[in-house]
Backbone bond lengths (Angstrom), bond angles and torsions (degrees), N, CA, C in turn:
res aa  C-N    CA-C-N  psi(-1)  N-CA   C-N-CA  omega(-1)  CA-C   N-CA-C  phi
1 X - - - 1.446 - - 1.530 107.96 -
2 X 1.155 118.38 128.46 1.423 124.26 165.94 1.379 132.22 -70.93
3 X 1.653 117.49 120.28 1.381 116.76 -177.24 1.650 112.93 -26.37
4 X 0.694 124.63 -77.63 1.853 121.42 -173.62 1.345 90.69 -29.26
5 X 1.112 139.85 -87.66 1.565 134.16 -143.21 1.609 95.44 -74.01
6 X 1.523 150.52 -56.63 1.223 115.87 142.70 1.365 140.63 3.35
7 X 1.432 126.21 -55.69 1.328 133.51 -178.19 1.425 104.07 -85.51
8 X 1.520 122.34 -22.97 0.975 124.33 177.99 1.414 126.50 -70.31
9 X 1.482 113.68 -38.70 1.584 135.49 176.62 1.063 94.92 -78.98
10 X 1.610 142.26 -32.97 1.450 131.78 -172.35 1.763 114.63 -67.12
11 X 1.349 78.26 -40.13 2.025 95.69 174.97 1.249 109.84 -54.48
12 X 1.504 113.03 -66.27 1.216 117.03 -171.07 1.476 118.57 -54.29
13 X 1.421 109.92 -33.74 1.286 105.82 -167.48 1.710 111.34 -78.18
14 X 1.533 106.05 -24.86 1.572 104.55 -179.29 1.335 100.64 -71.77
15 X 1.729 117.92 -29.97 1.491 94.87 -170.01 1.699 122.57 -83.54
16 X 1.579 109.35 -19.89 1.490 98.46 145.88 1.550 139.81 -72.74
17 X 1.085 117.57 1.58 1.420 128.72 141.18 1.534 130.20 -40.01
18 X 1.361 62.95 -52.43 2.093 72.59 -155.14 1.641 82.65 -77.50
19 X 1.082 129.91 -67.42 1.309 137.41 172.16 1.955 112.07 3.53
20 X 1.483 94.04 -69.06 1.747 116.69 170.85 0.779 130.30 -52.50
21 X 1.620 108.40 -39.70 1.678 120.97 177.14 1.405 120.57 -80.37
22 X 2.184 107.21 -29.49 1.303 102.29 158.30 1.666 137.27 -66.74
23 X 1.598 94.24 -18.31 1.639 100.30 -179.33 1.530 113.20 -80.91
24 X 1.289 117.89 -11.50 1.680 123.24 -178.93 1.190 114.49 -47.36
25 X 1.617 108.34 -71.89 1.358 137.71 -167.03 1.896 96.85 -72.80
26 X 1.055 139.06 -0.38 1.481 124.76 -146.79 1.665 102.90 -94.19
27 X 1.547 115.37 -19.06 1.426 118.57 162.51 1.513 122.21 -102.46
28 X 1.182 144.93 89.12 1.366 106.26 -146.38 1.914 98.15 -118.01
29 X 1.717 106.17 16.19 1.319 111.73 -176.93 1.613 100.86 -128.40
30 X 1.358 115.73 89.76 1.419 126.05 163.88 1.656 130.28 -70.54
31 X 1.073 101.31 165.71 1.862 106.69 174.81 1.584 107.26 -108.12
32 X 1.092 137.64 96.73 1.216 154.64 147.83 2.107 119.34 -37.85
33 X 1.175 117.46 144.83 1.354 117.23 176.95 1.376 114.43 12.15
34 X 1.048 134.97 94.27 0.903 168.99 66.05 1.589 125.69 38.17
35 X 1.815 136.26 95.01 1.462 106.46 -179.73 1.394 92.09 -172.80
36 X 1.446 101.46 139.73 1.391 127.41 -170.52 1.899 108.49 -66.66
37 X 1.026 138.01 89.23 1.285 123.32 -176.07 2.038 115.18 -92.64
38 X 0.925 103.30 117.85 1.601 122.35 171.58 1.937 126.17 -74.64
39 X 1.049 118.05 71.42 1.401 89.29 169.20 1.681 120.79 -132.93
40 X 1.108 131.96 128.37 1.456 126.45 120.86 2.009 74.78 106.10
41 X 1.775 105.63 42.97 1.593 121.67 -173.26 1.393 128.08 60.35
42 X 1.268 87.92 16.11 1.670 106.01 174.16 1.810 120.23 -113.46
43 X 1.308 115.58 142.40 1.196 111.72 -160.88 1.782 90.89 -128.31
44 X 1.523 117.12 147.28 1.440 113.15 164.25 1.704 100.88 -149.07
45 X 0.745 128.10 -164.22 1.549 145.82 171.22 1.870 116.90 -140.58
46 X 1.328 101.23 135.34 1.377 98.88 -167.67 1.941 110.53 -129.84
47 X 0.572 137.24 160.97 1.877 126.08 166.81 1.281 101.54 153.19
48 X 1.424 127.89 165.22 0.967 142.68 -169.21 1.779 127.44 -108.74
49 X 1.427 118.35 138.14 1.399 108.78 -157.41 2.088 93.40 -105.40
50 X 1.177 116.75 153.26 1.709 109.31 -161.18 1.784 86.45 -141.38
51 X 1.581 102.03 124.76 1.528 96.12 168.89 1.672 111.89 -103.00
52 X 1.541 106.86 135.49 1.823 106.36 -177.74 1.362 106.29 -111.46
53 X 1.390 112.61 8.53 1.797 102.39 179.24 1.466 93.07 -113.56
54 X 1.517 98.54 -136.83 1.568 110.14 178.42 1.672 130.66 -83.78
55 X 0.891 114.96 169.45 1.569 110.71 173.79 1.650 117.77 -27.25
56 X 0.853 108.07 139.94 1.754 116.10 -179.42 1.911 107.75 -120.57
57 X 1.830 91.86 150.73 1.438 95.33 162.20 1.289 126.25 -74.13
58 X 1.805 121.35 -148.68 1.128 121.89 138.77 1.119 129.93 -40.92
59 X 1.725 153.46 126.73 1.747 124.36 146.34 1.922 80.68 -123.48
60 X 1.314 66.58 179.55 1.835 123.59 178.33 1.641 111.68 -82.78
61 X 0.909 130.40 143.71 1.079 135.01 146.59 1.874 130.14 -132.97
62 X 1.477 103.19 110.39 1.695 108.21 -144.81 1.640 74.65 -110.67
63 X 1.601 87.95 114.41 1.820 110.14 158.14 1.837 96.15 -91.83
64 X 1.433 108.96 135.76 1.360 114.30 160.71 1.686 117.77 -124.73
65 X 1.040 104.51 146.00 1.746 94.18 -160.33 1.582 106.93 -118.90
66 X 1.758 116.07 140.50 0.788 93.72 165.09 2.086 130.46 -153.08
67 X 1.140 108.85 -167.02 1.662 95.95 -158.57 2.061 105.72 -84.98
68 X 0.887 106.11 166.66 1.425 106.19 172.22 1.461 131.04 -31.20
69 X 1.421 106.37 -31.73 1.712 127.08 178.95 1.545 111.84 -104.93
70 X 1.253 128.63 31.23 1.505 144.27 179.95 1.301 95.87 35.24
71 X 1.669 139.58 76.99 0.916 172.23 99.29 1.807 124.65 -41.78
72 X 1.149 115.58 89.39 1.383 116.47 -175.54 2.028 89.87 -60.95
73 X 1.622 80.18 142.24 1.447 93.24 -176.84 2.037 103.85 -140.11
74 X 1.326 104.43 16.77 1.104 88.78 -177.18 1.794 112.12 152.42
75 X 1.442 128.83 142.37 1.310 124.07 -151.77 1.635 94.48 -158.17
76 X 1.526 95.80 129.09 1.726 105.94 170.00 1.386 103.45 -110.67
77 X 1.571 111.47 -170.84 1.611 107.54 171.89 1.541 77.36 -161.55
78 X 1.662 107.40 132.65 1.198 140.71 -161.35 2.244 94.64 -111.07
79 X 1.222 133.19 96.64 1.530 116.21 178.37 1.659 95.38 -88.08
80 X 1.175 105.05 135.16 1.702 128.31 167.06 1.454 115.58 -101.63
81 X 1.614 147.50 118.30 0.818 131.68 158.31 1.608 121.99 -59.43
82 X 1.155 118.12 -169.45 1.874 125.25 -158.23 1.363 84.49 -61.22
83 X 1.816 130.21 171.67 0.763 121.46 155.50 1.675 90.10 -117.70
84 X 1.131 110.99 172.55 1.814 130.60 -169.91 2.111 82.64 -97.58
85 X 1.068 92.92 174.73 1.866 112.10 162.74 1.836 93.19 -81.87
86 X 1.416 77.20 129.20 1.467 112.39 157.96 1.674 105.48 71.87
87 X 1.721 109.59 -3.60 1.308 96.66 -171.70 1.546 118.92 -80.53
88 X 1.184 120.18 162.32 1.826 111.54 171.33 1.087 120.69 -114.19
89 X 1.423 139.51 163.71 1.288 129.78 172.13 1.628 104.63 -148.32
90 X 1.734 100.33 155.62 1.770 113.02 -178.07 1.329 101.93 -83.07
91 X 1.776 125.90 159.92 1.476 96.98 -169.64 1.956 58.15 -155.17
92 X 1.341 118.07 152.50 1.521 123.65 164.22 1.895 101.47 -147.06
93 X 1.307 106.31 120.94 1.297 92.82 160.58 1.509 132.06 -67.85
94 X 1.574 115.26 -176.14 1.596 107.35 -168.32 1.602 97.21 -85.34
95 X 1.449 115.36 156.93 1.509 138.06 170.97 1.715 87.79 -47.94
96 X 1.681 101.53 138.56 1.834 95.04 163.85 1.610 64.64 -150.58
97 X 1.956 104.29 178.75 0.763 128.20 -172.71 1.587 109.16 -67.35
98 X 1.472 121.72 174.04 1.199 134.75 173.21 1.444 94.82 -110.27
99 X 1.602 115.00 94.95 1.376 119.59 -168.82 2.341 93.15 -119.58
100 X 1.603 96.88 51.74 1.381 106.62 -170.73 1.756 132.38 50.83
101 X 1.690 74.02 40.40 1.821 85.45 169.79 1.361 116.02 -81.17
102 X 1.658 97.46 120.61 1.576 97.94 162.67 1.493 131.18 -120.41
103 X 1.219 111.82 28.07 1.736 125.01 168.81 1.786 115.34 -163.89
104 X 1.127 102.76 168.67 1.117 91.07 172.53 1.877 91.20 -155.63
105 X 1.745 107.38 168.76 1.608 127.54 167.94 1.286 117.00 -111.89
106 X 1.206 146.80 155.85 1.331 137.18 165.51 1.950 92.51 -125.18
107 X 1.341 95.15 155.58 1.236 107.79 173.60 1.507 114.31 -152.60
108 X 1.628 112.59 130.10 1.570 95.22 -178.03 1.719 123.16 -115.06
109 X 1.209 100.11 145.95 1.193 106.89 -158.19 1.825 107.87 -106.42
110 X 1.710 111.12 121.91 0.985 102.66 -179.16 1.523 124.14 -106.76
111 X 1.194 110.70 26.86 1.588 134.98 -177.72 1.490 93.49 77.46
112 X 1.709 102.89 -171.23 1.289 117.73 -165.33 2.196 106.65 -65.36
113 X 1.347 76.47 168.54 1.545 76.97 -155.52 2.001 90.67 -93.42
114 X 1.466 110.06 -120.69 1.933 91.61 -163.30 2.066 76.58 -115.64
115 X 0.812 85.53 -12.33 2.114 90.92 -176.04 1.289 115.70 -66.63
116 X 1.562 99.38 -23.44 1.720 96.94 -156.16 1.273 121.87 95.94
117 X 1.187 129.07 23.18 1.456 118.63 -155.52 1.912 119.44 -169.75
């Protein structure tokens, strides 16, 4: 193999490196357990949100719900204060009806980003 393409595979390979190592860290506040609770025709969602990087702001946490035929049928918004490193917190949305929800997504929202957008 010839030096140039040597230096060439060497490049490449650090820059998918670095690449991997930047995507690790790039969420570092997850949603933990997770579970649809049912009672008495009422439906909510409950689980816990866990921060693994640094201090956090405000976010959101947007449960969207939906019917047997992946049909959005309906959307809460859960507010979390900052979380600290490493801390966790319980988060349950409000009781709404059981209007034949059978799944739901969560997605978290950390407000606008530095763009505006």
């Amino acid at each position: 193999m010839r030096k140039g393409a040597i230096i060439v595979l060497l490049g490449a390979l650090c820059f998918a490196g670095y690449v991997f190592f930047s995507l690790v860290g790039t969420e570092p506040v997850k949603v933990a357990e997770t579970r649809l609770v049912r009672s008495g025709g009422r439906v909510l969602v409950e689980g816990e949100v866990r921060n693994t990087g640094d201090d956090t702001g405000p976010l959101q946490v947007e449960v969207d719900y939906f019917d047997r035929d992946g049909h959005s049928i309906g959307k809460d918004i859960v507010s979390v204060d900052g979380l600290r490193r490493g801390a966790a917190v319980h988060f349950k949305s409000s009781p709404r009806a059981d209007d034949g929800v059978a799944d739901f997504s969560i997605y978290l929202n950390h407000g606008r980003n530095p763009y505006g957008n």
